[in-house]
Backbone atoms as SQL, in Angstrom:
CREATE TABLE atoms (id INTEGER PRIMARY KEY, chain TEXT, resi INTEGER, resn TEXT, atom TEXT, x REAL, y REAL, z REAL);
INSERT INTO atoms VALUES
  (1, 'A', 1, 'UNK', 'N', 0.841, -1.170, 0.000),
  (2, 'A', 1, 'UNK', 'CA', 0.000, 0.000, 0.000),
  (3, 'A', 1, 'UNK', 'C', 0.897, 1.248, 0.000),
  (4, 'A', 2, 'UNK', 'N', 0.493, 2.241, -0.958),
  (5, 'A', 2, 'UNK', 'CA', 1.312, 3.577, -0.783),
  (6, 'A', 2, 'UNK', 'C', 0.959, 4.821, 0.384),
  (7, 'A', 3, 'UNK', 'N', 1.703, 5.306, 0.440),
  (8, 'A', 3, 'UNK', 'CA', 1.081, 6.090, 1.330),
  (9, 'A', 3, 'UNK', 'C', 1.100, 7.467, 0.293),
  (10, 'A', 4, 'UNK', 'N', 0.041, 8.697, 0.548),
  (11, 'A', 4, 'UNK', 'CA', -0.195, 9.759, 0.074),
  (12, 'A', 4, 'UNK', 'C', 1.651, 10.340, 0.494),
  (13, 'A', 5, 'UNK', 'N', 2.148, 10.744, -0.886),
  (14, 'A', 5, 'UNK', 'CA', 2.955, 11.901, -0.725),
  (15, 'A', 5, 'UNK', 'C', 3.062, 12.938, -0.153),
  (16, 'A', 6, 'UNK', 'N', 1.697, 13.452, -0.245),
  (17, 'A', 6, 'UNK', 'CA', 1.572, 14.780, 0.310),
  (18, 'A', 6, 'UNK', 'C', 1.814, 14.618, 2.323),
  (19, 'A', 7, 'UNK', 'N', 1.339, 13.398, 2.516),
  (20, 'A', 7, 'UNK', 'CA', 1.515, 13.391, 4.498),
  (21, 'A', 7, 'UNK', 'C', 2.580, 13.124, 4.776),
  (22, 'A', 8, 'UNK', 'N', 3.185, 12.490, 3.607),
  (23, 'A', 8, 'UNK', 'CA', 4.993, 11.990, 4.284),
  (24, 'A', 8, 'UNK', 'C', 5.970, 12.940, 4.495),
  (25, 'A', 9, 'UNK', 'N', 5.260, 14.508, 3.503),
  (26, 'A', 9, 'UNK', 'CA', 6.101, 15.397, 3.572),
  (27, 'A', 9, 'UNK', 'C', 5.963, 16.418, 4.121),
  (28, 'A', 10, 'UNK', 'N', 7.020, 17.193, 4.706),
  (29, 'A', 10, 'UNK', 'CA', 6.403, 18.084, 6.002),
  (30, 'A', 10, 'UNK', 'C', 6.615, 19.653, 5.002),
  (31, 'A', 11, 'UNK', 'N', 5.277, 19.726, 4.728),
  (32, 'A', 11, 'UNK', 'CA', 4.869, 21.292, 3.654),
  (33, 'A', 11, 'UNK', 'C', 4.709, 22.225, 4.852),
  (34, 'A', 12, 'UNK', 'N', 5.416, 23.205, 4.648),
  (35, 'A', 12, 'UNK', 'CA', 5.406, 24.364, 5.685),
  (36, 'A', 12, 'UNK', 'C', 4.841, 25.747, 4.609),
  (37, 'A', 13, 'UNK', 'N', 3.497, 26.318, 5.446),
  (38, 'A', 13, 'UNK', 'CA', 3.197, 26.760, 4.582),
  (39, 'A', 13, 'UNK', 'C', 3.314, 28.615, 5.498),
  (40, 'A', 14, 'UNK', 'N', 3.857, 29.485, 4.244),
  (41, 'A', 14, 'UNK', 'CA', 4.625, 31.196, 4.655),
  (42, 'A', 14, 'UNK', 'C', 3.133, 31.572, 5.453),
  (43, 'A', 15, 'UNK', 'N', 3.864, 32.439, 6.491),
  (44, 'A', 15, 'UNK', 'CA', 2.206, 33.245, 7.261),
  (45, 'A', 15, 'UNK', 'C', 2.371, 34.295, 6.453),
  (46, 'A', 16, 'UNK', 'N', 1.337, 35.182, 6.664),
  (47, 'A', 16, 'UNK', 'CA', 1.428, 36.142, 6.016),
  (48, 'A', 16, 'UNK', 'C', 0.539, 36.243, 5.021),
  (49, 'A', 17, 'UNK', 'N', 0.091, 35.070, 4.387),
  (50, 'A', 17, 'UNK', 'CA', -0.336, 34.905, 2.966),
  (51, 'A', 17, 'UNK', 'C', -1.640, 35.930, 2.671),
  (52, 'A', 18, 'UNK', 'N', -2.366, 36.336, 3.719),
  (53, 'A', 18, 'UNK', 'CA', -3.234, 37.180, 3.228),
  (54, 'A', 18, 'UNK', 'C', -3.141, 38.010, 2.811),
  (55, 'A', 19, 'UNK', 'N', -1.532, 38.912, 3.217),
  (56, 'A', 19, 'UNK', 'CA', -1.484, 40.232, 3.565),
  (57, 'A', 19, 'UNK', 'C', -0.028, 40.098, 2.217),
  (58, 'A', 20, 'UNK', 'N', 0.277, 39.341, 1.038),
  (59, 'A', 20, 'UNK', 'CA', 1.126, 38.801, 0.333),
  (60, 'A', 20, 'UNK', 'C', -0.023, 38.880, -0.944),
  (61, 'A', 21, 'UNK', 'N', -1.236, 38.159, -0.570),
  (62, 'A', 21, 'UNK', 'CA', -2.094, 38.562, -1.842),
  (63, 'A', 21, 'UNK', 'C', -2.707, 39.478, -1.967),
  (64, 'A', 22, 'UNK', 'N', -2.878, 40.241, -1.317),
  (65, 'A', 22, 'UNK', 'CA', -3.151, 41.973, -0.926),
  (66, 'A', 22, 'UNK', 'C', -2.384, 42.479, -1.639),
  (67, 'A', 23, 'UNK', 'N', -1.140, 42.437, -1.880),
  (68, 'A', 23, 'UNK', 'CA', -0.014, 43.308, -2.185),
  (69, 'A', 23, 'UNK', 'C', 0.284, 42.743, -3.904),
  (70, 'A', 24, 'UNK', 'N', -0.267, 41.536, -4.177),
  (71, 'A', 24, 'UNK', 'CA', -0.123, 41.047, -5.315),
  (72, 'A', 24, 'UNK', 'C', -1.165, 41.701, -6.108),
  (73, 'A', 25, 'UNK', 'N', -2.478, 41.269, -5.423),
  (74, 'A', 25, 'UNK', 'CA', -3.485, 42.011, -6.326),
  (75, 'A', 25, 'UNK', 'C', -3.163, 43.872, -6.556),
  (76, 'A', 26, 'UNK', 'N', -2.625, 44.329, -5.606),
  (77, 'A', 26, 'UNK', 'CA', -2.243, 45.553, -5.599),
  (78, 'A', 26, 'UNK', 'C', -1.352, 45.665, -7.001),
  (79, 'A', 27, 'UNK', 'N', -0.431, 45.334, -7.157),
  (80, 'A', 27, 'UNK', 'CA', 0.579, 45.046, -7.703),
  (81, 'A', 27, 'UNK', 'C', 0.179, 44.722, -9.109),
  (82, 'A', 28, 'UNK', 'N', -1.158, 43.593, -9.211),
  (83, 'A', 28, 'UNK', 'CA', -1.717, 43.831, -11.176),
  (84, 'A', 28, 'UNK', 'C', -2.713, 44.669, -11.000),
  (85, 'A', 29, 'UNK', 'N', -3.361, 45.279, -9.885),
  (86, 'A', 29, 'UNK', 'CA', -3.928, 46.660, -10.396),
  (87, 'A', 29, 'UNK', 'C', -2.790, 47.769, -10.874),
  (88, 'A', 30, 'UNK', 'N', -1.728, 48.038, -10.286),
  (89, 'A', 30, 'UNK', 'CA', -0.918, 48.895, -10.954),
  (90, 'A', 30, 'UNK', 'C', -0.845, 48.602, -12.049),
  (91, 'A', 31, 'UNK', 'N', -0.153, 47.430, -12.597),
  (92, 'A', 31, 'UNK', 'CA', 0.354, 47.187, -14.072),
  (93, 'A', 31, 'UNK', 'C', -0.915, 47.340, -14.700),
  (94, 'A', 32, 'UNK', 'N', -2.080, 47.292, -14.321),
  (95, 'A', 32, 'UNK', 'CA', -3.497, 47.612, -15.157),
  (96, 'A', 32, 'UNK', 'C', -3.106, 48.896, -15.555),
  (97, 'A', 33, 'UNK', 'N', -3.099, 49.815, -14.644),
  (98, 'A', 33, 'UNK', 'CA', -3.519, 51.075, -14.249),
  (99, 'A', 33, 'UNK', 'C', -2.170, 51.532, -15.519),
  (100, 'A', 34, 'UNK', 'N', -1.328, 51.146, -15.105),
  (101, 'A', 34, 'UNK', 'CA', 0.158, 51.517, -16.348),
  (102, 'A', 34, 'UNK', 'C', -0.470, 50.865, -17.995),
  (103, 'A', 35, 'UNK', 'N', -0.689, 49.865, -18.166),
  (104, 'A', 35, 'UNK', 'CA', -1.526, 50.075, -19.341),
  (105, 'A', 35, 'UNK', 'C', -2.236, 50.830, -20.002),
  (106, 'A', 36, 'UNK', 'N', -2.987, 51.165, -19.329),
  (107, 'A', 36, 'UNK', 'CA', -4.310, 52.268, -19.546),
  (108, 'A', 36, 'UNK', 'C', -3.382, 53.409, -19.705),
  (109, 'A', 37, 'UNK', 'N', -2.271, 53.851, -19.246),
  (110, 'A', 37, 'UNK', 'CA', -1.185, 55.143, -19.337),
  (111, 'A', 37, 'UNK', 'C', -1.928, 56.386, -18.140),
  (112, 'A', 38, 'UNK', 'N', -2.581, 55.397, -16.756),
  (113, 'A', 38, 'UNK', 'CA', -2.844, 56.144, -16.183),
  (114, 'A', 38, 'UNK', 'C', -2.073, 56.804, -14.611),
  (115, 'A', 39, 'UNK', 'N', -1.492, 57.637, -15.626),
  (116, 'A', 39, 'UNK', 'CA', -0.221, 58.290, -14.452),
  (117, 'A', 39, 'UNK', 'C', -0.618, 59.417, -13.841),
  (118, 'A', 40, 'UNK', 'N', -0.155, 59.624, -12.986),
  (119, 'A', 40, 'UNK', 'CA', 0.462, 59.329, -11.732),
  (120, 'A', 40, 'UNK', 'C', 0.317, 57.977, -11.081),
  (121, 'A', 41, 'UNK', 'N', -0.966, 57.862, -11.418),
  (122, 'A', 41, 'UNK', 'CA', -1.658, 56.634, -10.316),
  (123, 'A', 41, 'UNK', 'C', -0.916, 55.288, -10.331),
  (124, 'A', 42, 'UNK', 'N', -0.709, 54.990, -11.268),
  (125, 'A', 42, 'UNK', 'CA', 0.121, 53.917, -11.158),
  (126, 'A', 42, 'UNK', 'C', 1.670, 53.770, -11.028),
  (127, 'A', 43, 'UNK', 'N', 1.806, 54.839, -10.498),
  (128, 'A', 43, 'UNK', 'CA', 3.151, 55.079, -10.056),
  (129, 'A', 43, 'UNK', 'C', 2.935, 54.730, -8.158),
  (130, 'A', 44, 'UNK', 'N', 1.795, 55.501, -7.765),
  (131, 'A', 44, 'UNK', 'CA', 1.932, 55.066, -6.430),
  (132, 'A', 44, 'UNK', 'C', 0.959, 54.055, -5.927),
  (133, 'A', 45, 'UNK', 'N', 0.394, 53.432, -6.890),
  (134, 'A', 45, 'UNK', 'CA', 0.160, 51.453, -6.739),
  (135, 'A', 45, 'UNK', 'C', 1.409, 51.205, -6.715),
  (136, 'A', 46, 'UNK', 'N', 2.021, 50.892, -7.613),
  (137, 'A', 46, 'UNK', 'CA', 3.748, 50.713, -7.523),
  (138, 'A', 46, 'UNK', 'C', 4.477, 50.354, -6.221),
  (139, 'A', 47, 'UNK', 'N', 4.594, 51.799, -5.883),
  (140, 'A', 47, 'UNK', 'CA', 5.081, 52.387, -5.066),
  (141, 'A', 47, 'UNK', 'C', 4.477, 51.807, -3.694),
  (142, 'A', 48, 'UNK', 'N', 2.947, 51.649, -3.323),
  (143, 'A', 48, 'UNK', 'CA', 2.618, 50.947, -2.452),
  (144, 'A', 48, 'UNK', 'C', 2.790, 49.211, -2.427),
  (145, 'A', 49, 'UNK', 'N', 2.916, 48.974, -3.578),
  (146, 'A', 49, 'UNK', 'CA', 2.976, 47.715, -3.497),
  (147, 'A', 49, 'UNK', 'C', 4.182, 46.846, -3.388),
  (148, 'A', 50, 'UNK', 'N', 4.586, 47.905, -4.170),
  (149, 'A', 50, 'UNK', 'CA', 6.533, 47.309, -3.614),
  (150, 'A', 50, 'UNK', 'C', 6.721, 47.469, -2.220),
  (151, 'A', 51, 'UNK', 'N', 6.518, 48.455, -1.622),
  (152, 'A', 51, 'UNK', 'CA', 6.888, 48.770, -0.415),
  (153, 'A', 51, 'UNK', 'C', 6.121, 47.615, 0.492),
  (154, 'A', 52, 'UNK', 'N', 4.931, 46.798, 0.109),
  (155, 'A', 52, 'UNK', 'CA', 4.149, 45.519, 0.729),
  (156, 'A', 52, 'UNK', 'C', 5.177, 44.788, 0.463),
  (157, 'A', 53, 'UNK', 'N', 5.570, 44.668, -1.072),
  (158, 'A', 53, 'UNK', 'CA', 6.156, 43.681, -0.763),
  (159, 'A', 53, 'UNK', 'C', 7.278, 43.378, 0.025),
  (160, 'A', 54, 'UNK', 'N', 8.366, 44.706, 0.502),
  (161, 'A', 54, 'UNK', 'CA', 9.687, 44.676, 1.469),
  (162, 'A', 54, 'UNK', 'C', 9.128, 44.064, 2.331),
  (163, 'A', 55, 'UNK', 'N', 7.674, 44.576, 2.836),
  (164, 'A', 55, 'UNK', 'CA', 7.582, 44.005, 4.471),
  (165, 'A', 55, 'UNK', 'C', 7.121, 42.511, 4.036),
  (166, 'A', 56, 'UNK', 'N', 6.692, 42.315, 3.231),
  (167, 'A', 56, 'UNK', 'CA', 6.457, 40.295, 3.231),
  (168, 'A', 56, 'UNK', 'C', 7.847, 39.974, 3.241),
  (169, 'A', 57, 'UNK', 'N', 8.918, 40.297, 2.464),
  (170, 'A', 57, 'UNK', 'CA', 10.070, 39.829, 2.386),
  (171, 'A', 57, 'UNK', 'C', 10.612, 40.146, 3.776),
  (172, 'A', 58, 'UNK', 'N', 10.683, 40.831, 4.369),
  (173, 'A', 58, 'UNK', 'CA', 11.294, 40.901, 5.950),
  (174, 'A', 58, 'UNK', 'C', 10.265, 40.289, 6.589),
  (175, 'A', 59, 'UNK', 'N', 9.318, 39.682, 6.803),
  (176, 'A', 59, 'UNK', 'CA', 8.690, 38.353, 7.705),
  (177, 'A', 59, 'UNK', 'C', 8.976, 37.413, 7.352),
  (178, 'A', 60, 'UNK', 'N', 9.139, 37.199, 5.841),
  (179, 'A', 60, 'UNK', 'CA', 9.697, 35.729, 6.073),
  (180, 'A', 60, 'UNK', 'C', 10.694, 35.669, 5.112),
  (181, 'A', 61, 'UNK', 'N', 12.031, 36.474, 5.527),
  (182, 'A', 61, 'UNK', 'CA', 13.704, 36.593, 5.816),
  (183, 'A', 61, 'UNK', 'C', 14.014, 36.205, 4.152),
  (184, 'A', 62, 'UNK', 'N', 13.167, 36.678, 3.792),
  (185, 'A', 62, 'UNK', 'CA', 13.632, 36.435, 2.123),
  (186, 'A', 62, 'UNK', 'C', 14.454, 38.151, 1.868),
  (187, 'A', 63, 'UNK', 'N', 15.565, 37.405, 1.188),
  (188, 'A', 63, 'UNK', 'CA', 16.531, 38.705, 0.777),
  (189, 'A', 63, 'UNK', 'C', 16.500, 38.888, -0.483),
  (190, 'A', 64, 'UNK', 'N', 15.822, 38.262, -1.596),
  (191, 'A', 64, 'UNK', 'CA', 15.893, 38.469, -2.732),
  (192, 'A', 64, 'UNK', 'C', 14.686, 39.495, -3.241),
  (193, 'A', 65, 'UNK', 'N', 13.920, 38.824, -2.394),
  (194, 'A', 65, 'UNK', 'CA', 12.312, 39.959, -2.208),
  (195, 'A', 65, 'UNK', 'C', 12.670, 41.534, -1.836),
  (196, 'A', 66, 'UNK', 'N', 12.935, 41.200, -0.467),
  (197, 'A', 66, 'UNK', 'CA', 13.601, 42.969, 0.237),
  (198, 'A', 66, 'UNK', 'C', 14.127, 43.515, -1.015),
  (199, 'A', 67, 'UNK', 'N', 15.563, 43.058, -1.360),
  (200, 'A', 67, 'UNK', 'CA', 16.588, 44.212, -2.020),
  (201, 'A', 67, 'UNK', 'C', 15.141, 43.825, -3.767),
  (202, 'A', 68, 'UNK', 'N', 15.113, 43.370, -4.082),
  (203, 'A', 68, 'UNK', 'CA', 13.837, 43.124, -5.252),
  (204, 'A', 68, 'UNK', 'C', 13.189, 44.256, -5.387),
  (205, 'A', 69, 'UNK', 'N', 12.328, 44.353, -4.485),
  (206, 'A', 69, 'UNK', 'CA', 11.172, 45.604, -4.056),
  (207, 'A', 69, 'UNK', 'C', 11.423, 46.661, -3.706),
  (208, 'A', 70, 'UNK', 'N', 12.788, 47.132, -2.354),
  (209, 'A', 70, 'UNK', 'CA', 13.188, 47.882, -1.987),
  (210, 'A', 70, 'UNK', 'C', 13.671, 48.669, -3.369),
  (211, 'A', 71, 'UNK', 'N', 14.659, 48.098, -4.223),
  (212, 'A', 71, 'UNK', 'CA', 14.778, 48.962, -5.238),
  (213, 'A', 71, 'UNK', 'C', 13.865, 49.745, -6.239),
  (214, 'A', 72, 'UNK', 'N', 12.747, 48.790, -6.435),
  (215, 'A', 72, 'UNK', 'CA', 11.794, 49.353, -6.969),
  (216, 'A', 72, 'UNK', 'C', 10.866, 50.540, -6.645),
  (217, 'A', 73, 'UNK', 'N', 10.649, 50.454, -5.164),
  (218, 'A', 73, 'UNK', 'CA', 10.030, 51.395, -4.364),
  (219, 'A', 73, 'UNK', 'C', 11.193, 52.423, -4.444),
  (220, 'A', 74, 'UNK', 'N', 12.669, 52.514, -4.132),
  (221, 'A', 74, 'UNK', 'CA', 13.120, 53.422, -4.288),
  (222, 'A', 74, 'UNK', 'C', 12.917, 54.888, -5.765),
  (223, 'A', 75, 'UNK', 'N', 13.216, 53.578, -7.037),
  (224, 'A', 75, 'UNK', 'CA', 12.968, 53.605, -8.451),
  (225, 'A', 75, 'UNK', 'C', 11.761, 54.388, -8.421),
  (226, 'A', 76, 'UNK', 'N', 10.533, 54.229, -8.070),
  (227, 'A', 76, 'UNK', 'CA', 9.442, 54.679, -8.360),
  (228, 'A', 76, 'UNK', 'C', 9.315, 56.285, -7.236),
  (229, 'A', 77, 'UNK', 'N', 9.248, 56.224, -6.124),
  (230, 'A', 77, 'UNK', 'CA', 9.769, 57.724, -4.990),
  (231, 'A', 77, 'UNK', 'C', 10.521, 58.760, -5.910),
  (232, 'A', 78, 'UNK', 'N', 12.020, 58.210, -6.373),
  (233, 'A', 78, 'UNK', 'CA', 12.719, 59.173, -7.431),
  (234, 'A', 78, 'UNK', 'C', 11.309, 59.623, -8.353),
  (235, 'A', 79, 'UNK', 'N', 11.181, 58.901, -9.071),
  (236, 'A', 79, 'UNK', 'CA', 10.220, 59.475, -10.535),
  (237, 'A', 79, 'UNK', 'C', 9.430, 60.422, -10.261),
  (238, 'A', 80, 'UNK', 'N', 8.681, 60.038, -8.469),
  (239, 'A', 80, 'UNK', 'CA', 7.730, 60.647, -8.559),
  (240, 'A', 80, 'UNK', 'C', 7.678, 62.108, -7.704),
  (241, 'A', 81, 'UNK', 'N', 9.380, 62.244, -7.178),
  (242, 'A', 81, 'UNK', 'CA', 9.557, 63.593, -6.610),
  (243, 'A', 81, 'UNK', 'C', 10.146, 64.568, -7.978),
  (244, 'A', 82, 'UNK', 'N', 10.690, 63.422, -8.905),
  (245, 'A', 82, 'UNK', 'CA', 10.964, 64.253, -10.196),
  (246, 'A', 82, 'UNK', 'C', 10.281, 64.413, -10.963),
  (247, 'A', 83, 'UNK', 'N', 8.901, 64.396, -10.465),
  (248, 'A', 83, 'UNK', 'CA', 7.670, 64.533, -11.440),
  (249, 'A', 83, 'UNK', 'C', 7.305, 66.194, -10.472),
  (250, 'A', 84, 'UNK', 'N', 7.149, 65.967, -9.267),
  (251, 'A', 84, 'UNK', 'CA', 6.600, 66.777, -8.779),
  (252, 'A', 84, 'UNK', 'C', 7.528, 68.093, -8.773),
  (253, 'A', 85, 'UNK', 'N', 9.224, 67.555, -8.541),
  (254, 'A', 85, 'UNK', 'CA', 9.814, 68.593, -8.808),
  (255, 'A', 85, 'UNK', 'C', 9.310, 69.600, -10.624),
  (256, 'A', 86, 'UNK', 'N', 9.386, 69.261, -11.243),
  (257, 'A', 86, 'UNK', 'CA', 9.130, 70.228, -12.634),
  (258, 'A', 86, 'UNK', 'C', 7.946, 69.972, -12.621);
């Protein structure tokens, strides 16, 4: 008799996950919103959503996420003080 794969193996599943698809759906409303060529706004979906995503990546100690997002959120802040600057 086999036993189910799935019980033999110990699946650990990330907390957070609600507050990870929050930031995802956030995240293809922006790229919607950038389609449509509707700017500003989708500069600070962006901008909020990257910045979700640093904090998922600092709960669960992912470093590829942080520096990932962190840059992006930086990337997008520039644009949008050099928007406001001129």
């Amino acid at each position: 008799m086999t036993k189910n794969t799935l019980e033999t193996k110990d699946i650990q599943v990330k907390p957070y996950q609600p507050l990870a698809w929050l930031f995802t759906a956030t995240l293809i409303g922006a790229a919607t919103m950038a389609a449509f060529n509707m700017y500003p706004w989708y500069s600070y979906a962006f901008t909020v959503s990257n910045l979700g995503w640093v904090v998922i990546g600092i709960l669960w100690k992912e470093k590829s996420l942080i520096v990932l997002n962190a840059g992006l959120t930086i990337i997008y802040i520039i644009g949008l003080i050099s928007d406001w600057i001129n």
